[in-house]
N, C-alpha and C positions, 0 to 999 in steps of 0.2 A: 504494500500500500504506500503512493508518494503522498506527499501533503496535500496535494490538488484534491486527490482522493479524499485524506482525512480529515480538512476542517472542517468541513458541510457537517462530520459527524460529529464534532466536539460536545456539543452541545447536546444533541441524542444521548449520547455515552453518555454525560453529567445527569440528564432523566433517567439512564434507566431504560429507553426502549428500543435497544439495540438487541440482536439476538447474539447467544457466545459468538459465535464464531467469527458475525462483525466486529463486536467489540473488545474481541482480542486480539481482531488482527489492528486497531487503530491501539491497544495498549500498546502495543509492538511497535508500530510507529512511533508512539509520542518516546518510548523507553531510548529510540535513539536517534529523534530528532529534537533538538533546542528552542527551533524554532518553531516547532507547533508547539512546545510544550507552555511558549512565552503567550505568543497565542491562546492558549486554553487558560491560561492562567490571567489572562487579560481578558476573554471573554466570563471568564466563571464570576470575577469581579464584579465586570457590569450585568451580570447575571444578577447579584445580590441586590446593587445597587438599585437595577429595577424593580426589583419584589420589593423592596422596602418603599416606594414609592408606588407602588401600586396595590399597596395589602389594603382592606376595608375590612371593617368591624359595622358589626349590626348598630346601629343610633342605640344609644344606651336608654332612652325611652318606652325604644321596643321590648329589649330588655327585662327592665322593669316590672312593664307589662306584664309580658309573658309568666313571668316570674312572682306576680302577686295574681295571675290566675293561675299558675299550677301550684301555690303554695298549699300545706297540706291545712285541712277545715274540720272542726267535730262532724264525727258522723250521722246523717237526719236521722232522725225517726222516722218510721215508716209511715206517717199522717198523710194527710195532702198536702200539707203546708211542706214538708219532708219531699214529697214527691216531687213539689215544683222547685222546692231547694235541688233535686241534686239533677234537673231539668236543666236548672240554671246553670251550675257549677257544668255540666257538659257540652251546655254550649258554649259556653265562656272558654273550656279549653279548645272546642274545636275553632273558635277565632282565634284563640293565641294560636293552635297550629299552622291556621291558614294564615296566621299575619306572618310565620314565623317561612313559611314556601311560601309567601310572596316576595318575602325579603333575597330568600334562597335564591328563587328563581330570578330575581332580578339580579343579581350579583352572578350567576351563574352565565344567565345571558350574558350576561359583562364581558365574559372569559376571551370571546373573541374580539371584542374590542383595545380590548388590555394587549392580548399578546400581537393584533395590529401596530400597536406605538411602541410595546416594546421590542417587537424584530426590525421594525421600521430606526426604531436610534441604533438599536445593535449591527446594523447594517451600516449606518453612519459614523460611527464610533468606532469600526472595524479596522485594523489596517491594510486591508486588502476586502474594500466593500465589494469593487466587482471583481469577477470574474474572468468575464469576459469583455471586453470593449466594443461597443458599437458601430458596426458600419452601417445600420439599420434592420430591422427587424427580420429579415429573411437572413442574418447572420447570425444574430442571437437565439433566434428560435431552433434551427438546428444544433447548435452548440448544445442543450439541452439534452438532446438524442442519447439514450443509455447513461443517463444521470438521474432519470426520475423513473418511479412506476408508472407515469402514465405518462398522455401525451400536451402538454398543456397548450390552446387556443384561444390566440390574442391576435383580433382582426386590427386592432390597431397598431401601427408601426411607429408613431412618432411623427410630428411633423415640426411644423419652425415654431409655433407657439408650444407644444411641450417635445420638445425633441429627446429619442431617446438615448440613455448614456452607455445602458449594457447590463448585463445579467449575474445572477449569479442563483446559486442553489440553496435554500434556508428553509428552516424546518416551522413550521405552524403546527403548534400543539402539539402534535403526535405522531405527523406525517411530514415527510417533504413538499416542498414548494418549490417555483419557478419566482426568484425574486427580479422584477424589472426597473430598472432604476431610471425617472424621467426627471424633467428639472423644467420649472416654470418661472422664470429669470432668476433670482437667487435661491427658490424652493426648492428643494431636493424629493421628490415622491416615488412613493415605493408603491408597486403592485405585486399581489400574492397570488398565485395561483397553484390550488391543491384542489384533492379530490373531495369534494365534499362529504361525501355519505360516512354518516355517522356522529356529525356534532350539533351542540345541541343550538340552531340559529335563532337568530332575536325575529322578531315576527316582521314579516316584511311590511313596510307602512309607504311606502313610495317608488314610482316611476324608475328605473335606471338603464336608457337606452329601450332594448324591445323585455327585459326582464324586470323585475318586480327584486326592489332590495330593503335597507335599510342605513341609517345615519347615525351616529352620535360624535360628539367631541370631548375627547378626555384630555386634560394636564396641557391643552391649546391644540390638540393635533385632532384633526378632522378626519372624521375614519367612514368608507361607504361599505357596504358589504350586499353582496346579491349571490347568488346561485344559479348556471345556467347547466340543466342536464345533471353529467356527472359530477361537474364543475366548480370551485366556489373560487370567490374573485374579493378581494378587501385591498379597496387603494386609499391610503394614509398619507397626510400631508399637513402641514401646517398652512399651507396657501389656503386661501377665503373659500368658504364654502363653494359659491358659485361656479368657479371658475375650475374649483375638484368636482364639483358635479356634472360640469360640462365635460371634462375627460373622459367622469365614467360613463359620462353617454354615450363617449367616443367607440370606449374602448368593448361597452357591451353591445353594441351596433342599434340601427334601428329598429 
């Protein structure tokens, strides 16, 4: 395995979902190379760095809450007054439960929006963000060829308003990804493409191109995310909403 090979995995290896025989042949690498090893020690960093900056705790209200409905109560008497007591007390926990997965679930949704801005700086932050160099997308796209499980499709190539800079390989959650790196005069934007099936997406609420996605903004970085097929597509940037939403129109076509 050379380093071309091993950095895409550094970061897998550090999760855990690497199978043996991957991630002993990148032990082997890193055991007698330097410079991945600087590398990996440089990524594991901003690795922390961004979990700490991206950890969330439930509003200590909820908390509370939750916490003075399942508190433990004398037992009713079996009256009717009794009856409607422990009526009560059952409902009361099943809205603490449901307050308690709504919270879940919104934090959960989160998950892809989080690890958007955090591979989006870890890209940037990288010493070797690309890969590959750009001559235009019909050189980056091949580049890809027997580096992914699958085959990732990107109608858009770049033009003079987001032109593109070049590729490289990065992991989303638990899978690889095709990262494309575009730049909208000093904005640096990253798009992901990985397989979709199997995570869990935020509900799509808007327009993107001829597909149906979703929006938010976390820590100033504007994150779009949609699904086309087998597909999923999350383009990150700090540049103004509009003018990221106009790409992803671009780039998911009409």
């Amino acid at each position: 395995m050379d380093c071309e090979a091993a950095r895409p995995l550094l970061l897998p290896r550090r999760r855990k979902t690497l199978d043996d025989v991957t991630a002993e042949a990148v032990e082997q690498h890193l055991a007698g190379c330097a410079a991945c090893r600087h590398e990996d020690a440089a990524d594991a960093e901003l690795t922390r760095a961004l979990g700490r900056i991206a950890r969330r705790e439930a509003p200590k209200s909820l908390v509370r809450a939750v916490e003075a409905r399942w508190s433990p109560a004398p037992t009713p008497r079996t009256t009717r007054t009794g009856t409607r007591t422990v009526l009560a007390m059952l409902a009361g926990a099943a809205l603490a439960a449901a307050a308690l997965l709504v919270w879940r679930g919104r934090t959960h949704s989160e998950a892809m929006y989080t690890e958007a801005v955090n591979d989006h700086l870890r890209l940037l932050y990288s010493d070797h963000p690309l890969e590959v160099e750009s001559g235009g997308v019909h050189q980056v796209k091949p580049w890809f060829a027997g580096r992914l499980d699958f085959a990732p499709v990107v109608a858009f190539g770049g033009d003079a308003d987001f032109p593109l800079q070049g590729g490289a390989v990065a992991y989303f959650l638990d899978r690889k990804a095709a990262a494309y790196e575009l730049k909208r005069h000093l904005h640096p934007i990253t798009l992901f493409v990985f397989r979709a099936d199997g995570l869990a997406w935020p509900t799509a609420t808007r327009p993107i191109g001829h597909a149906r996605g979703s929006a938010d903004t976390m820590r100033g970085f504007h994150v779009l995310l949609w699904r086309d097929g087998d597909l999923g597509y999350a383009l990150v940037s700090d540049l103004n909403e509009r003018e990221l939403g106009s790409l992803a129109d671009k780039i998911a076509g009409p």
